[in-house]
C-alpha positions as CSV (number, residue, x, y, z in Angstrom):
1,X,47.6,48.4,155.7
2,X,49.9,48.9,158.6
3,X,47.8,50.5,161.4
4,X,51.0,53.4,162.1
5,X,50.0,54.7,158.6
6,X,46.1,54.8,158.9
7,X,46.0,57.3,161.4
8,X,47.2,59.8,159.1
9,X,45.1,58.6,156.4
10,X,42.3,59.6,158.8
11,X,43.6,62.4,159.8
12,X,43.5,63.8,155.9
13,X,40.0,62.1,155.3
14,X,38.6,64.1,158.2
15,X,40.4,67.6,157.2
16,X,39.1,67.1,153.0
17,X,36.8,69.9,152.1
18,X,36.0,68.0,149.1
19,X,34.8,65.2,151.5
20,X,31.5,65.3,152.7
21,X,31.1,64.9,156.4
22,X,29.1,61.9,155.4
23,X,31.6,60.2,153.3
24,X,34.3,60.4,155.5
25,X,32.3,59.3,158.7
26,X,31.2,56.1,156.0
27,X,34.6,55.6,155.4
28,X,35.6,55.5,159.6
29,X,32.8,53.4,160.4
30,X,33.9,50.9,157.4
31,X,37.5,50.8,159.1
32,X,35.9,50.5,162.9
33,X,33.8,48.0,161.6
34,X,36.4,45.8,160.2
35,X,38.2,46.1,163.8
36,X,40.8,48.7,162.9
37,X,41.4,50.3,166.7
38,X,42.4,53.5,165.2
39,X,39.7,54.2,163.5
40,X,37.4,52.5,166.3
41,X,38.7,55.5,168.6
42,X,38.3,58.4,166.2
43,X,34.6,56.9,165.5
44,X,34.0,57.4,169.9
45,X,35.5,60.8,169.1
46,X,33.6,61.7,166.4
47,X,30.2,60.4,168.3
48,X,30.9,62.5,171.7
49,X,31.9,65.8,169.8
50,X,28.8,65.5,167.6
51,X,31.6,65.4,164.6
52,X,29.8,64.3,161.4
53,X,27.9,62.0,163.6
54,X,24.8,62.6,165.6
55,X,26.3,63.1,169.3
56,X,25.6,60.1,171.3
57,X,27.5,59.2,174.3
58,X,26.4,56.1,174.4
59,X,27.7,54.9,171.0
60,X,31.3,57.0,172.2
61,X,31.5,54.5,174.7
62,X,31.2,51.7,172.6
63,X,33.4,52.3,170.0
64,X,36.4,53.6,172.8
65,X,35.6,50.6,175.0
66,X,36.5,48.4,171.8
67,X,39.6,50.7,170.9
């Protein structure tokens, strides 16, 4: 998948009410995981808000330092 179309496929995973917050935080770590950048910087997003996440700064950093 072409990275300029995954950021809107994140964008409607993250704004589902049908998703739980779990399943769509599973579903961004799997793409960070597998290197995506994208999703790598919505995951340090996600863990310095506190967004479906625990907050933790330290793990923002990680994940934005890799984006």
């Amino acid at each position: 998948m072409k990275s300029s179309r995954l950021i809107p496929l994140i964008i409607c995973l993250m704004m589902l009410p049908s998703c739980t917050a779990e399943s769509r935080a599973s579903t961004i770590q799997q793409k960070a995981a597998q290197g995506d950048v994208h999703a790598e910087a919505v995951l340090g997003e996600m863990y310095a808000q506190g967004n479906d996440v625990p907050k933790d700064y330290r793990l923002a950093a990680k994940w934005w330092s890799k984006s």
